[in-house]
C-alpha positions in Angstrom: 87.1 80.1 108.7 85.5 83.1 109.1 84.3 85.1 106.2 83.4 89.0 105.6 81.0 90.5 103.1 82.0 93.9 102.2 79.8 95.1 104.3 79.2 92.6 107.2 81.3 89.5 108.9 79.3 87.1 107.7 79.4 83.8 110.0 77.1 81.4 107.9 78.2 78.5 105.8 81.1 78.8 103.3 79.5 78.8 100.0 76.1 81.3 100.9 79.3 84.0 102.4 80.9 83.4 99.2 78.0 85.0 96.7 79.3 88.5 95.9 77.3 91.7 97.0 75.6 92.1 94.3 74.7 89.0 93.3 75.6 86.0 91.0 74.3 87.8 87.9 76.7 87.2 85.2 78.7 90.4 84.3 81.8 91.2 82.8 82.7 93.0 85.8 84.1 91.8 89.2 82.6 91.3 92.2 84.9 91.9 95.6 84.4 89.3 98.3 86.8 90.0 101.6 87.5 86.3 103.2 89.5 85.9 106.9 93.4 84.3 106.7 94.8 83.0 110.0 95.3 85.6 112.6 92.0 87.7 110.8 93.9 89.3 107.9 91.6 90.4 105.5 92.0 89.2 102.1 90.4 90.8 99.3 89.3 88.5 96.5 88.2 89.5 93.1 85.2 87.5 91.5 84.5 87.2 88.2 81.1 85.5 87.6 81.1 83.1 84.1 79.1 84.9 81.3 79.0 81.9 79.1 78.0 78.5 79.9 79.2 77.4 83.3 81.9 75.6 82.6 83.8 75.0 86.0 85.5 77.3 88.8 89.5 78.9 88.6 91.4 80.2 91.1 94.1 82.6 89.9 97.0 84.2 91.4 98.4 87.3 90.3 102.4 88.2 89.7 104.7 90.3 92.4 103.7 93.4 93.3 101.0 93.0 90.5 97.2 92.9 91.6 94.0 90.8 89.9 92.3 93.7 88.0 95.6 93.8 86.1 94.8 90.9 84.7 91.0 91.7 83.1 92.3 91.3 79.3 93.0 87.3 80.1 90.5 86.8 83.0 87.3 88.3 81.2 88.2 85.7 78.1 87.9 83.0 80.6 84.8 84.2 82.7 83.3 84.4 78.8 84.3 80.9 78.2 82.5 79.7 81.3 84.7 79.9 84.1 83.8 81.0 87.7 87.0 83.0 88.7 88.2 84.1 92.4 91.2 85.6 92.1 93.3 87.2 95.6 94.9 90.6 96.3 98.2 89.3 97.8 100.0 91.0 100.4 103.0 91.6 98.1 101.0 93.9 95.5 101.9 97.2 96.0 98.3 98.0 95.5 97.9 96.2 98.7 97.8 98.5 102.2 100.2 96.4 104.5 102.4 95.2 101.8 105.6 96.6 103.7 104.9 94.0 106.4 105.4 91.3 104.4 108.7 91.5 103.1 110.9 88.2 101.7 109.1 84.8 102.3 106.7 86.5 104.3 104.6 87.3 101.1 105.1 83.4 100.3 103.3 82.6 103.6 100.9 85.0 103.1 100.1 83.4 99.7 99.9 79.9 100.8 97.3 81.3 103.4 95.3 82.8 100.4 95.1 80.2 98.4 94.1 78.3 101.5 91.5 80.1 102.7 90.1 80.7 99.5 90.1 76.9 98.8 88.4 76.4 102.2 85.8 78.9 100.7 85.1 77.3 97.8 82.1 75.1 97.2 83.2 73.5 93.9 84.2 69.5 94.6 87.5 70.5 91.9 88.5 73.5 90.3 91.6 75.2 88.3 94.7 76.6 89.4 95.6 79.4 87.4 98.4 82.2 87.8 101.2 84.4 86.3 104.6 84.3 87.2 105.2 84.6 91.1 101.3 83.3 90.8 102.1 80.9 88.2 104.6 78.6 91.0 101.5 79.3 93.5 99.0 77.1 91.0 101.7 74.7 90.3 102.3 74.3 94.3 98.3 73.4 94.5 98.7 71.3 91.5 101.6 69.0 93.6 104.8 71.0 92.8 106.3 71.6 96.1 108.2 74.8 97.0 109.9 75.8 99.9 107.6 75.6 103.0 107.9 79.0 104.9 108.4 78.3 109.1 105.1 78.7 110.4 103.3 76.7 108.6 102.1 72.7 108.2 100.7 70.5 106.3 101.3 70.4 102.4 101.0 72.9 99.5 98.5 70.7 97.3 95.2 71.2 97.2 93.7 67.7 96.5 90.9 69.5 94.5 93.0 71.3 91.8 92.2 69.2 88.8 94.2 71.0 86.4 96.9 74.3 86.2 97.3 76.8 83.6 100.5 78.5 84.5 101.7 81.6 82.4 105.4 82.1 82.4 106.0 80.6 85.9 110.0 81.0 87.7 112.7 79.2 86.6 114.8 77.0 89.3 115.1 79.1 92.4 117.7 77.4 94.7 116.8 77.6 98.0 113.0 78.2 97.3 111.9 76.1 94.3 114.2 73.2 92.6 113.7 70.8 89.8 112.9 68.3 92.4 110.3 69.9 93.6 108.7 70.5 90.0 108.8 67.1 89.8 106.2 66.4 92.1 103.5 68.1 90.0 100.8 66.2 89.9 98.1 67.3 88.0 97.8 67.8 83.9 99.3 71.3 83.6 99.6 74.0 80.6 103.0 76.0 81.2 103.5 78.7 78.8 106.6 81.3 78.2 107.6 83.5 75.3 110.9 83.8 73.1 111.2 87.3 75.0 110.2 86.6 78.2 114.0 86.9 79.8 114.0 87.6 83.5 114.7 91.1 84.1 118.0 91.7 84.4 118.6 89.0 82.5 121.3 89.2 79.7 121.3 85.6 78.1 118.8 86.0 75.2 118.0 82.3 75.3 116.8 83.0 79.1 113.1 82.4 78.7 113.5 78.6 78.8 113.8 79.0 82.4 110.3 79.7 82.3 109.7 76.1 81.1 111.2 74.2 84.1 108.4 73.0 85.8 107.6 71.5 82.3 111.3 70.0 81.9 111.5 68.6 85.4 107.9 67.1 85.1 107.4 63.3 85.0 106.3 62.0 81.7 102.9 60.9 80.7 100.9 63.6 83.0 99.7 65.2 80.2 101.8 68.3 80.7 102.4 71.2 78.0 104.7 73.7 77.4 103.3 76.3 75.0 106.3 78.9 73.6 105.0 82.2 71.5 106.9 83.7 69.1 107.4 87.5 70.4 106.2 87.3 73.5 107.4 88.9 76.5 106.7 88.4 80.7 103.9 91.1 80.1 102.1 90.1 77.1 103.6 94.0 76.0 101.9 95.3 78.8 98.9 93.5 77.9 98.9 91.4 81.6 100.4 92.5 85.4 101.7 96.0 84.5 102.3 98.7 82.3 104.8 98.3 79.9 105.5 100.7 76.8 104.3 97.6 74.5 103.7 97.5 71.4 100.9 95.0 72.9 101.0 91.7 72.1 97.2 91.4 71.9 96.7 88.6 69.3 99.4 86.9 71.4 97.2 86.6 74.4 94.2 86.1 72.4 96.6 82.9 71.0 97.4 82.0 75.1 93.9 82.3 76.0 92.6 80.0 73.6 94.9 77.5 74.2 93.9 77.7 77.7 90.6 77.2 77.2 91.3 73.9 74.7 93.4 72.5 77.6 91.1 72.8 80.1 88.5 71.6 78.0 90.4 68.8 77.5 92.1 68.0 80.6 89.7 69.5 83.2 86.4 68.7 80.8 87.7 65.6 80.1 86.8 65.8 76.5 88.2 63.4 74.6 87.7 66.0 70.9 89.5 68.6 72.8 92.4 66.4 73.4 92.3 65.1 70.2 91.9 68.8 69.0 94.5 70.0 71.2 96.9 67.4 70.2 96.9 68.6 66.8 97.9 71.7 67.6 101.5 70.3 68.6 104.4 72.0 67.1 108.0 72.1 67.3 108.2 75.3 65.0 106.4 78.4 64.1 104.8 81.6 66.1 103.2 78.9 68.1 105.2 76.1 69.9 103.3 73.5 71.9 104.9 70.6 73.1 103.3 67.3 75.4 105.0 64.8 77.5 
């Protein structure tokens, strides 16, 4: 598959088109690297280069209608902690210029496309699947879950090289789109985290934010799947992650999330048996911290 520079269609070999304009200096900063989807959409990837040791590589895929730059407060924590992160503009942002084109499960094609080509892109032999919400069930998808396949398209929604998924406050059973069956099929160790405020919108049932854990309750035991719950914590970290929101922030919150990300993946993408063993002690069944294995 084709990819473009921001400047140029580059046509040579996947991983020399995938070093960002500038460089692979690390920076705090993203890079934007433009990749080709079937039928030569563009899709515009953000690139944050690690700043710590290099620790591995992340894809991560935003929420509806959100965008990746929304996401710096919890992305830059990870690029700092060693991880090489491409994360895509999908066509459902409304940052993005032909998002009314896309409307209904035409955004969901459009993702899997994404997260294909971008996988096709990548050099790394495995990697992380990361995302929030809408993005959180597009990492669990490449981590084995298996959602409704839009017409289309073939083949299957894993990627055989996601080692691990980190997904933040991911939908609840969706009939018709995602069920617990298809949860079940998860395949890879997986952190799933929600908040004791995180109620769908529109939402009126105050104990709603355990929908957020279904991926987690319709796993199959002994995967090494979590389910992290914070005390106070809404869809938006306060406004923290995806979009605006009048807050107060819940910044120590996402500091919290972020770290336990990072001990996860040490543990379950590193492979470090001290992390686990580290991790595992952090198991909890009470407190502003809930964190829960099976």
């Amino acid at each position: 598959m084709a990819i473009v520079s921001r400047r140029t269609l580059l046509a040579a070999g996947l991983g020399a088109a995938l070093i960002p304009a500038r460089g692979l200096a690390a920076s705090a900063e993203p890079d934007k690297i433009m990749l080709q989807a079937p039928g030569g959409r563009a899709v515009e990837v953000w690139h944050w280069s690690p700043t710590g040791g290099r620790r591995g590589t992340m894809t991560f895929s935003h929420g509806a209608a959100s965008a990746p730059w929304k996401y710096a407060k919890l992305l830059r924590p990870l690029a700092a902690a060693g991880y090489e992160i491409f994360a895509p503009l999908h066509v459902d942002s409304t940052d993005h210029p032909r998002t009314k084109e896309f409307a209904g499960l035409a955004s969901w094609k459009a993702r899997i496309e994404d997260m294909r080509a971008l996988s096709a892109a990548i050099p790394a032999p495995r990697f992380v699947a990361a995302g929030h919400s809408y993005g959180a069930l597009t990492a669990l998808t490449q981590g084995g879950a298996e959602a409704a396949m839009p017409g289309g398209l073939t083949g299957v929604q894993r990627d055989p090289r996601a080692a691990a998924v980190v997904a933040f406050s991911p939908p609840g059973i969706l009939p018709g789109f995602i069920t617990a069956e298809g949860y079940a099929t998860l395949a890879t160790p997986a952190l799933i985290q929600t908040g004791d405020r995180d109620v769908p919108l529109g939402g009126t049932d105050p104990a709603g934010w355990r929908g957020h854990l279904a991926a987690y309750e319709a796993a199959k035991p002994g995967g090494d799947r979590y389910a992290l719950v914070l005390a106070g914590v809404d869809h938006y970290f306060g406004g923290e992650i995806c979009r605006d929101m009048p807050g107060p922030a819940q910044t120590a919150q996402l500091a919290e999330a972020t770290s336990l990300a990072q001990l996860f993946l040490q543990a379950h993408f590193a492979r470090d048996a001290h992390a686990r063993r580290a991790l595992d002690l952090r198991r909890a069944e009470t407190g502003p911290v809930r964190l829960a294995r099976k």
